[in-house]
C-alpha positions as CSV (number, residue, x, y, z in Angstrom):
1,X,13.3,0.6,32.5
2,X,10.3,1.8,30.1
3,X,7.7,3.9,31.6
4,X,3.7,3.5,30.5
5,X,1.7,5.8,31.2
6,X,-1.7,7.1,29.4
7,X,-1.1,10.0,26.4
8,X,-5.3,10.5,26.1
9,X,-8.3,8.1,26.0
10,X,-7.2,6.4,23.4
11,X,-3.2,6.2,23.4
12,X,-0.6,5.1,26.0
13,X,2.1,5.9,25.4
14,X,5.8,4.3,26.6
15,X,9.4,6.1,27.1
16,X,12.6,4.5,27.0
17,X,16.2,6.1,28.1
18,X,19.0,4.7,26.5
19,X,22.7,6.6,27.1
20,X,24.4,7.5,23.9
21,X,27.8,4.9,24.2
22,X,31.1,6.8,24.0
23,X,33.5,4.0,22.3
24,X,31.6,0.7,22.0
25,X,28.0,0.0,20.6
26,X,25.1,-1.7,22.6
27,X,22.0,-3.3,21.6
28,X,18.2,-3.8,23.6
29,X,15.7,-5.9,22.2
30,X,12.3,-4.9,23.7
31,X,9.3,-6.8,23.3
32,X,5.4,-5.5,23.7
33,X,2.9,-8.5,24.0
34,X,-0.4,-7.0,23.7
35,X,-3.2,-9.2,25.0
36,X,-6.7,-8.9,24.0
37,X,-9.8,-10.2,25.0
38,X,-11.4,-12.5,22.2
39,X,-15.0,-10.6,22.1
40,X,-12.8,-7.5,20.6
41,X,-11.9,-9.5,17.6
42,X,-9.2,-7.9,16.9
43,X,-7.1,-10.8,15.2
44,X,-5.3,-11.5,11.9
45,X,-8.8,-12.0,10.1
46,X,-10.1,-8.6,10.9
47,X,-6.9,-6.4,11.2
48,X,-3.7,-7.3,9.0
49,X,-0.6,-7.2,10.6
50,X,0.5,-4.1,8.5
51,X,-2.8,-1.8,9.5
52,X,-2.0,-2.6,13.2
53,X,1.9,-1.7,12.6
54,X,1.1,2.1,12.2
55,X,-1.0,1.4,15.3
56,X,2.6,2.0,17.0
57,X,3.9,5.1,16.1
58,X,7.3,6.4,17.3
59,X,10.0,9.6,17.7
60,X,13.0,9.4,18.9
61,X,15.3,12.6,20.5
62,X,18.2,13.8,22.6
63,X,16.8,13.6,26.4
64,X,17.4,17.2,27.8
65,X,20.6,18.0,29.1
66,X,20.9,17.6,32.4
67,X,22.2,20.6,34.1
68,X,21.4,22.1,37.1
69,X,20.4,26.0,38.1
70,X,24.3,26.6,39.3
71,X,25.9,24.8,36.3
72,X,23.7,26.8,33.9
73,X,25.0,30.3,36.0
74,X,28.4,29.1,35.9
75,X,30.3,31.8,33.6
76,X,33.6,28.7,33.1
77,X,31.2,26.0,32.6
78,X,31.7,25.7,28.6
79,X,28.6,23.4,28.0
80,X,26.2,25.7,29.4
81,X,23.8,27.1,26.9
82,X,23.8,30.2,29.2
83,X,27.2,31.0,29.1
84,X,27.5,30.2,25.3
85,X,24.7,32.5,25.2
86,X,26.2,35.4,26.7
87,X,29.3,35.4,24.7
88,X,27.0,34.5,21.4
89,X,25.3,37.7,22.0
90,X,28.3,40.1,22.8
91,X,30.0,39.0,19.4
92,X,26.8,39.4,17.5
93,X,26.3,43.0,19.2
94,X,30.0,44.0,17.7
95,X,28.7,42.0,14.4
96,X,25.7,41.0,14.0
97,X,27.2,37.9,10.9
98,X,29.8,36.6,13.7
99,X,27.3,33.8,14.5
100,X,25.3,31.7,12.6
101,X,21.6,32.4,13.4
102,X,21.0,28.5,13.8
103,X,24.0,28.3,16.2
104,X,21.9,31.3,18.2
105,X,18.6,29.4,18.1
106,X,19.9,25.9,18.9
107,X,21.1,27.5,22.3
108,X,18.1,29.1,23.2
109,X,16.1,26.6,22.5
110,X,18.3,24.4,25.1
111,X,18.1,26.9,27.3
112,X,14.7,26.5,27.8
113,X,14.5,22.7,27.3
114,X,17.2,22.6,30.4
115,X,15.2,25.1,32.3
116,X,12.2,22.3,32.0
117,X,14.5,19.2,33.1
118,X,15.9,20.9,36.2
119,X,12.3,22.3,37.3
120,X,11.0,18.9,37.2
121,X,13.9,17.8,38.9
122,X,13.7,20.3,41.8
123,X,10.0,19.9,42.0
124,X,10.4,15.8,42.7
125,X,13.2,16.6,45.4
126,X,10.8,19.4,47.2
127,X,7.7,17.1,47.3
128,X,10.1,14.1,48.5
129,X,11.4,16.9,51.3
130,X,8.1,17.6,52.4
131,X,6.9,13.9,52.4
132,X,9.4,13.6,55.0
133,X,9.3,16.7,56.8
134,X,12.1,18.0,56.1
135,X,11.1,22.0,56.4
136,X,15.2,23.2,57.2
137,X,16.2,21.2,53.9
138,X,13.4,22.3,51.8
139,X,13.2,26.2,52.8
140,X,16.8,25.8,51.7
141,X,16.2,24.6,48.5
142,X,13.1,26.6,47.7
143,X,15.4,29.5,48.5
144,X,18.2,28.5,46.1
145,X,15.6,28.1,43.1
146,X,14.0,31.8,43.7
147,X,17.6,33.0,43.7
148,X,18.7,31.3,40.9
149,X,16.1,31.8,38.8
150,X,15.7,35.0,39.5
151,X,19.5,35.5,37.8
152,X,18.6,33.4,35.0
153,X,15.6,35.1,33.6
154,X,17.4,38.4,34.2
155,X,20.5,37.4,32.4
156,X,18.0,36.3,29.4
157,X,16.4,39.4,29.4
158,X,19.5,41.6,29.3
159,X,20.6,39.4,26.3
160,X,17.3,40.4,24.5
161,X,17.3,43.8,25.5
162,X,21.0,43.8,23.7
163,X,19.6,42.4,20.4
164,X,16.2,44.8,20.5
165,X,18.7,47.8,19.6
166,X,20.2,45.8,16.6
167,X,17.8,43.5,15.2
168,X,14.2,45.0,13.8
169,X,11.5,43.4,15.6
170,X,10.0,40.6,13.1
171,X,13.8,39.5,12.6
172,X,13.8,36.0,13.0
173,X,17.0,36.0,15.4
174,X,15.1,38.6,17.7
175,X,11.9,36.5,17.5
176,X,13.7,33.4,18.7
177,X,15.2,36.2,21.9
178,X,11.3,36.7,22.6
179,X,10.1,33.0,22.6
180,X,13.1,31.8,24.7
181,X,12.1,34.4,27.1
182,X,8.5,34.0,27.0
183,X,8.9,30.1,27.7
184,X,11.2,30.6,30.3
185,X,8.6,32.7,32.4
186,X,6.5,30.1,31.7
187,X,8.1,27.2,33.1
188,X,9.4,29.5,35.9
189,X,5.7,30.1,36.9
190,X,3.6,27.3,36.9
191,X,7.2,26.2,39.0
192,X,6.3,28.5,41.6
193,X,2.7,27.7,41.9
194,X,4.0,23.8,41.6
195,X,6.5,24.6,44.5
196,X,3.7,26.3,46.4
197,X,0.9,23.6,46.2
198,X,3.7,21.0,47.0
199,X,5.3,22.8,49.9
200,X,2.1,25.0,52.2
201,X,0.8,22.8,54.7
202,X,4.0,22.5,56.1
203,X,3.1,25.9,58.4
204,X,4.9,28.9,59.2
205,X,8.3,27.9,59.3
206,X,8.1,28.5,55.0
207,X,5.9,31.4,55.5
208,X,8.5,34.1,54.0
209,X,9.6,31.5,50.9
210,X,6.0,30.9,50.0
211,X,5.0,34.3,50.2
212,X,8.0,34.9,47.2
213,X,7.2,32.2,45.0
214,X,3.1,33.4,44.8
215,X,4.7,36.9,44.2
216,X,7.1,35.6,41.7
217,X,4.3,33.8,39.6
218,X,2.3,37.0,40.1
219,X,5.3,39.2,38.7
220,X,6.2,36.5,35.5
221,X,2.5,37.3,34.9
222,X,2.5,40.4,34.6
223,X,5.7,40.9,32.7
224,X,4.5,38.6,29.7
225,X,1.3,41.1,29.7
226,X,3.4,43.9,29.7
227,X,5.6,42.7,27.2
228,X,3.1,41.6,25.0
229,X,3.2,38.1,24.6
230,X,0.8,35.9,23.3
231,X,0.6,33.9,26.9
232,X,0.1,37.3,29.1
233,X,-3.3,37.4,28.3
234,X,-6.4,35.8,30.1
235,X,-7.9,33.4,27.8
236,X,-6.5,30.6,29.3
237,X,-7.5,28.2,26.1
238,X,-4.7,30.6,24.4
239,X,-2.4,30.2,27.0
240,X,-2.0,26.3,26.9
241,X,-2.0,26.5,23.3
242,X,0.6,28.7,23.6
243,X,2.5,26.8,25.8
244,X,2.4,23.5,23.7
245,X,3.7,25.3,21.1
246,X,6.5,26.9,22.8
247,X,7.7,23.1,24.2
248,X,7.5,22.0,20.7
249,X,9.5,24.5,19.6
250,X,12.2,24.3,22.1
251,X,12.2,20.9,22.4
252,X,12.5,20.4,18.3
253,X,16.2,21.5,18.9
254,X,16.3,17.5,20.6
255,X,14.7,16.0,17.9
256,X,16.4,13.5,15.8
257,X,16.1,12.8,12.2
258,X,14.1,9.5,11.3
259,X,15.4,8.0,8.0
260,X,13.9,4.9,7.0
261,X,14.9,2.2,5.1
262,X,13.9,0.9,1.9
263,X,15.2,-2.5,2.6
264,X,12.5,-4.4,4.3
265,X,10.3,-3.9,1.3
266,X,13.6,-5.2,-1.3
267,X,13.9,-7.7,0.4
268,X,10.5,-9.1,0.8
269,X,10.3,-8.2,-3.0
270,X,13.1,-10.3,-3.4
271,X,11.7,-13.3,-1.1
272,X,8.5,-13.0,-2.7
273,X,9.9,-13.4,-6.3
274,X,12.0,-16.5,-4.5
275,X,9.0,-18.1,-2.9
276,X,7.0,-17.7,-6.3
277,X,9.9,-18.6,-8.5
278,X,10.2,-21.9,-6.2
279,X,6.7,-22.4,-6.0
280,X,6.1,-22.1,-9.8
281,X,9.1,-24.4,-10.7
282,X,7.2,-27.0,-8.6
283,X,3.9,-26.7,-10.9
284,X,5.7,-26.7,-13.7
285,X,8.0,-29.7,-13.7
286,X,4.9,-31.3,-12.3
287,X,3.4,-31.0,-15.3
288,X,6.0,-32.5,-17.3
289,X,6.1,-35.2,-14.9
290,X,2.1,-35.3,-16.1
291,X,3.1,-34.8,-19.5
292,X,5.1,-37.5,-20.2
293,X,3.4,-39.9,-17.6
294,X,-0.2,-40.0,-18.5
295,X,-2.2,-39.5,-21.7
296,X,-2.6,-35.3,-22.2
297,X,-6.1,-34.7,-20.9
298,X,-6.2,-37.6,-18.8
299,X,-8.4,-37.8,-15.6
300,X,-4.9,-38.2,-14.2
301,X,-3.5,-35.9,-16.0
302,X,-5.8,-33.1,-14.9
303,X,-5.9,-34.4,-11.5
304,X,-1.7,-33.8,-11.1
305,X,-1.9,-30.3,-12.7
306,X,-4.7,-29.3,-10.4
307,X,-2.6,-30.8,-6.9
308,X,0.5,-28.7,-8.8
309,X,-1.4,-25.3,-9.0
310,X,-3.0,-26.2,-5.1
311,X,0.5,-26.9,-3.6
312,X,2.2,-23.8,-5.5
313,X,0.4,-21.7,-3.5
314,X,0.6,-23.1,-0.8
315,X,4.6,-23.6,-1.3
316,X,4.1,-19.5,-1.3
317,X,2.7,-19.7,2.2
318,X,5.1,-22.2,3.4
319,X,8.1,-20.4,2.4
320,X,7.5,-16.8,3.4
321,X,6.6,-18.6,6.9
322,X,9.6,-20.0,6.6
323,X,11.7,-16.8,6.1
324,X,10.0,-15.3,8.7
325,X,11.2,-18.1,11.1
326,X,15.0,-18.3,10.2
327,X,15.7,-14.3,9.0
328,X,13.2,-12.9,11.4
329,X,16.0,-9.4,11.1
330,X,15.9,-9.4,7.6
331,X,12.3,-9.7,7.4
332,X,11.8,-6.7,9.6
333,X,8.8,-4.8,8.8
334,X,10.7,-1.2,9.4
335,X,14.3,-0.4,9.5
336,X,15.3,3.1,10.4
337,X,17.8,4.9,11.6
338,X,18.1,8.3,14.1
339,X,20.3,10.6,12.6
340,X,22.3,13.9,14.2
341,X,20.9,16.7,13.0
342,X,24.3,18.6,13.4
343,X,26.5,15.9,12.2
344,X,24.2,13.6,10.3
345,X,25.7,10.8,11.9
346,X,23.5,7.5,13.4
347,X,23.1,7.6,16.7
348,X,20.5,4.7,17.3
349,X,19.3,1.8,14.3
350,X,16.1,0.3,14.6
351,X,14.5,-2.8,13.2
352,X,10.5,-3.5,14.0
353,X,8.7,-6.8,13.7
354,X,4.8,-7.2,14.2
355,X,2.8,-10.5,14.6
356,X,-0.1,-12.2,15.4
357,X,1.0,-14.7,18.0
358,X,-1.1,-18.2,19.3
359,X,-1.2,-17.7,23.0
360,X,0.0,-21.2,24.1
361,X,3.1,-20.6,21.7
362,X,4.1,-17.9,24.0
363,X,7.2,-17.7,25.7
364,X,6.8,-20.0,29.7
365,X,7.6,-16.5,31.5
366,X,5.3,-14.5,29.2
367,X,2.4,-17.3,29.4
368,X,3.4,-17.3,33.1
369,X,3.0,-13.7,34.1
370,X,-0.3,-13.4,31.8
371,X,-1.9,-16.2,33.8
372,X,-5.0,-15.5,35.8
373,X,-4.7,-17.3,38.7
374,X,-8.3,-16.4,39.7
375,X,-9.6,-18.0,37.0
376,X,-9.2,-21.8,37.1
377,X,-11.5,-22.3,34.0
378,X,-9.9,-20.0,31.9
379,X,-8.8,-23.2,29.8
380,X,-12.0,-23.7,28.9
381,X,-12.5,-20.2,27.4
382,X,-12.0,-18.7,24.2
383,X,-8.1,-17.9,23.9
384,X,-6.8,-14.3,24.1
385,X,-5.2,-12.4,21.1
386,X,-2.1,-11.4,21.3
387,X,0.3,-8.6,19.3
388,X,3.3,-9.3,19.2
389,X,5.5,-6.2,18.9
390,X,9.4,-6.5,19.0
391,X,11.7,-3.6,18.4
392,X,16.1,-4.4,17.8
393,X,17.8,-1.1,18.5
394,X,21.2,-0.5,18.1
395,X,23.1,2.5,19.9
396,X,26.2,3.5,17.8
397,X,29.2,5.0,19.7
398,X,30.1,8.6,19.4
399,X,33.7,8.4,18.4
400,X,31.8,6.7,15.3
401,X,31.0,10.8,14.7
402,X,34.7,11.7,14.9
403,X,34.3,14.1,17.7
404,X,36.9,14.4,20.1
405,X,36.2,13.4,24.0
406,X,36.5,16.7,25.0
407,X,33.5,18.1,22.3
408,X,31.1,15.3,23.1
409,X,27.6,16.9,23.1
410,X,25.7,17.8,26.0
411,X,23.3,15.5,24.7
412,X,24.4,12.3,26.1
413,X,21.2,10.5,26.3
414,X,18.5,9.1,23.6
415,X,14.9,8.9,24.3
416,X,12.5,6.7,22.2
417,X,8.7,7.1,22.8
418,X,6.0,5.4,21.5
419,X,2.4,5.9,21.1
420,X,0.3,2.7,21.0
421,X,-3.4,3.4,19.6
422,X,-6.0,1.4,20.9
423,X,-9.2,2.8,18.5
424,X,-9.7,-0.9,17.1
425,X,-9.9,-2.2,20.6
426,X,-13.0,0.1,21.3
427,X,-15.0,-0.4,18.2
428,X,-17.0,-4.2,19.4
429,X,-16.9,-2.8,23.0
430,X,-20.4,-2.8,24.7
431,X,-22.5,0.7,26.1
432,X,-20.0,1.6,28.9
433,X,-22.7,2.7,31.5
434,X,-25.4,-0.1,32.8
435,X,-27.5,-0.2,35.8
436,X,-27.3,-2.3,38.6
437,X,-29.7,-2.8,41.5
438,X,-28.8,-4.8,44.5
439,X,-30.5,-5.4,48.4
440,X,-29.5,-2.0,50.4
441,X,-27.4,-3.6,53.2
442,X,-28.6,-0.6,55.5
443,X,-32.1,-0.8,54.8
444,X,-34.6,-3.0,53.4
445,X,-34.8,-1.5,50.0
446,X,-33.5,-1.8,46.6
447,X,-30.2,0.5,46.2
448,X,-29.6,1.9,42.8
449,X,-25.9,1.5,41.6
450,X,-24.7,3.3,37.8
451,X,-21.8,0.8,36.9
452,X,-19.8,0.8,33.8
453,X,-18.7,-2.1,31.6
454,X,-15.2,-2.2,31.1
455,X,-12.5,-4.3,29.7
456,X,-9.2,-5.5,30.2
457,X,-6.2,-5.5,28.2
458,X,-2.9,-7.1,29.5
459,X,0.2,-5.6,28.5
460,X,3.9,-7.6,29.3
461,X,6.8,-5.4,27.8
462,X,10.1,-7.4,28.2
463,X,13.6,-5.1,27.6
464,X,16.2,-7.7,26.7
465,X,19.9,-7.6,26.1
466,X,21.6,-10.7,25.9
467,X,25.3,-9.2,26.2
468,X,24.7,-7.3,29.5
469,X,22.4,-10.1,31.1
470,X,19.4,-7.5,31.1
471,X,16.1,-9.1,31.2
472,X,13.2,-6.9,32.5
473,X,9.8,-7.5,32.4
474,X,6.9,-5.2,33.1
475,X,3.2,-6.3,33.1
476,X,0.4,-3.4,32.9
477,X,-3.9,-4.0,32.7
478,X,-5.1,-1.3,31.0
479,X,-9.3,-0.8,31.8
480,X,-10.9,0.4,29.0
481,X,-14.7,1.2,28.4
482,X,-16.4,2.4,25.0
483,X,-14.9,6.0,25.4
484,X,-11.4,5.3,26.1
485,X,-8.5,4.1,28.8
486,X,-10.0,4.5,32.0
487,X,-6.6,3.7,34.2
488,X,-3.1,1.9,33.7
489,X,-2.5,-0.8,36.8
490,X,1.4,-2.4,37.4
491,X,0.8,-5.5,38.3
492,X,3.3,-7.3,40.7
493,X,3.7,-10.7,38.8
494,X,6.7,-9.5,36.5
């Protein structure tokens, strides 16, 4: 299932989970049909299909690994980041060359990134808990986090109070200690207060819990002043930059490496030079056939060599339509693939096609979900737009890496997200405020109302996979005024 949601006023932004196959590869076609109202002009005449292209921009990376509090403290569980970390750092305190520095980094970096993944976890179960009043199961809980986190961040600490005593302190490998750290006791705070604002009006019965976790965030607080860290001090526009930089950081140790291909643009070279040569050899043996027909400067003569030069190109025209119809893989506007960074190996292929699509040539489902049914003159009214974006991915198995089962990474799962910009969409958009004045229905006076003007653009994404009968579709309005998205509504009709 993708997931919409809005990125700022002027992106949304969708995320899609696919699991990393083991032996055998899969494939999901997803579709985006982006429809736009017809006083936005945003068509083929005013935007080419290759300007709205980078419209859609996309990363793909490992989903965090998905390990819980316990499996992190467990000393035998040999995918933990923790325990690797642990025996990482007792080898380099006997030798400080024993383990590569990258090796070091990479697991600190997960640390953190599963720290983040089981908070959010916990925080969705504790909220669900509370929705449902269940105060015995969620004191419980609450208690198990403050404990276990408590053993985390100190086991963390003791591992960088270790490396203070052998590593100088601008040492990249200490560094790395301190930013680990420092992220940790940030996620581990704004938990607390999370947990907190979640969890007190349930009453007393949490009272001694509730009282830890304010303390706790108090305490993380104080420590990063205390230990100098960029984020203990009180400028809180510092501290969320900080932040963001720390999550990019940690989570670049999930990012994947984008390679893209150079084949699209052969291969439209090559159908270009096919269409032309094709189109040409039309002119020209219509010229002979003028040649030898009719008298060399003929009013027939001229009038053949003209019709030549008109149909060649439009034989251009024809043709590349053509291609596009039968090869529509081979005429993919983007081919990339999402490379390992360890191994270098693919772990997800991707092909992208964009269009300009008539709306009555849609699809029946798509041109049924779209419909308004509360508009029974909409026949009558200036057709929609419509962007067609369609994305092939292929996820290639793991044994393709030549890793054992035993070795497979931690990493099992690939995550594709993709910003759609909506700038063009604002630009013919009309003064978003507007004042309205209407009959008081309380009083006999005129009431004053401030109203905005806003539009709406219909989004139907369809994930498809022929192979595993999977065909899912999802339709979104997105209200926009002149500054930006205003909200993102599911509709029911998918």
């Amino acid at each position: 299932m993708i997931d919409l949601r809005k990125h700022s006023s002027r992106h949304l932004e969708t995320k899609l989970v696919l699991p990393i196959p083991e032996t055998h590869k899969y494939e999901r076609e997803i579709h985006y049909y982006l429809f736009s109202p017809p006083q936005l002009y945003v068509n083929k005449s005013t935007y080419s299909e290759e300007r709205m292209l980078h419209k859609f921009q996309s990363h793909g990376r490992y989903s965090s690994p998905e390990l819980t509090l316990e499996e992190l403290l467990d000393e035998d569980n040999l995918i933990s980041p923790l325990t690797l970390l642990k025996r990482y750092t007792e080898s380099l305190h006997k030798d400080i060359a024993s383990v590569s520095e990258r090796t070091v980094i990479h697991e600190l970096q997960t640390v953190a990134n599963a720290v983040r993944h089981e908070n959010k976890a916990a925080l969705q179960d504790c909220k669900d808990m509370a929705r449902l009043g269940m105060k015995t199961d969620l004191n419980s809980t609450l208690e198990d986090w403050y404990r276990n986190t408590l053993v985390i961040q100190d086991t963390i600490r003791g591992m960088l109070e270790a490396m203070r005593g052998k590593l100088a302190e601008e040492d990249r490998l200490l560094v790395a200690y301190l930013w680990a750290d420092e992220a940790v006791s940030l996620l581990n705070e704004k938990q607390a207060i999370d947990l907190y604002m979640a969890c007190s009006h349930l009453g007393e019965e949490l009272h001694d819990i509730l009282a830890l976790l304010l303390s706790f965030s108090r305490d993380e607080a104080e420590y990063r002043n205390h230990q100098n860290y960029v984020s203990g001090g009180d400028n809180p526009e510092l501290i969320q930059y900080r932040k963001a930089a720390l999550k990019k950081w940690t989570q670049s140790a999930l990012y994947l490496v984008p390679q893209v291909s150079r084949w699209p643009m052969r291969v439209s070279q090559i159908l270009a030079g096919t269409a032309a040569a094709v189109a040409m050899a039309f002119a020209t043996f219509a010229s002979i056939f003028a040649e030898k027909t009719y008298l060399k400067n003929s009013t027939q003569w001229v009038l053949i060599v003209i019709i030549a030069y008109v149909f060649k190109d439009r034989i251009k025209e024809w043709l590349r339509t053509f291609f596009n119809a039968v090869l529509p893989k081979m005429m993919a506007d983007e081919i990339s693939s999402f490379l390992s960074p360890k191994s270098n190996s693919k772990i997800c292929s991707s092909r992208i096609r964009l269009h300009y699509e008539q709306a009555k040539d849609l699809p029946a489902k798509i041109k049924e979900i779209r419909m308004d049914k509360t508009n029974p003159f909409k026949d009558m009214l200036p057709e929609e737009n419509v962007l067609h974006y369609v994305r092939n991915l292929v996820m290639h198995p793991l044994t393709n890496h030549k890793i054992e089962r035993e070795k497979f990474p931690r990493e099992n799962n690939f995550t594709l997200v993709t910003r759609i910009r909506l700038d063009d969409f604002l630009k013919e958009m009309d003064d978003p405020k507007d004042i309205v004045f209407r009959m008081d229905p309380n009083a006999d006076e005129l009431d004053q109302l401030n109203s905005e003007r806003v539009y709406h653009l219909h989004l139907v994404i369809r994930e498809l996979s022929a192979k595993e009968s999977l065909d899912i579709y999802s339709h979104y309005t997105i209200v926009l005024n002149k500054a930006g998205i205003v909200r993102i509504e599911q509709m029911n009709d998918a």
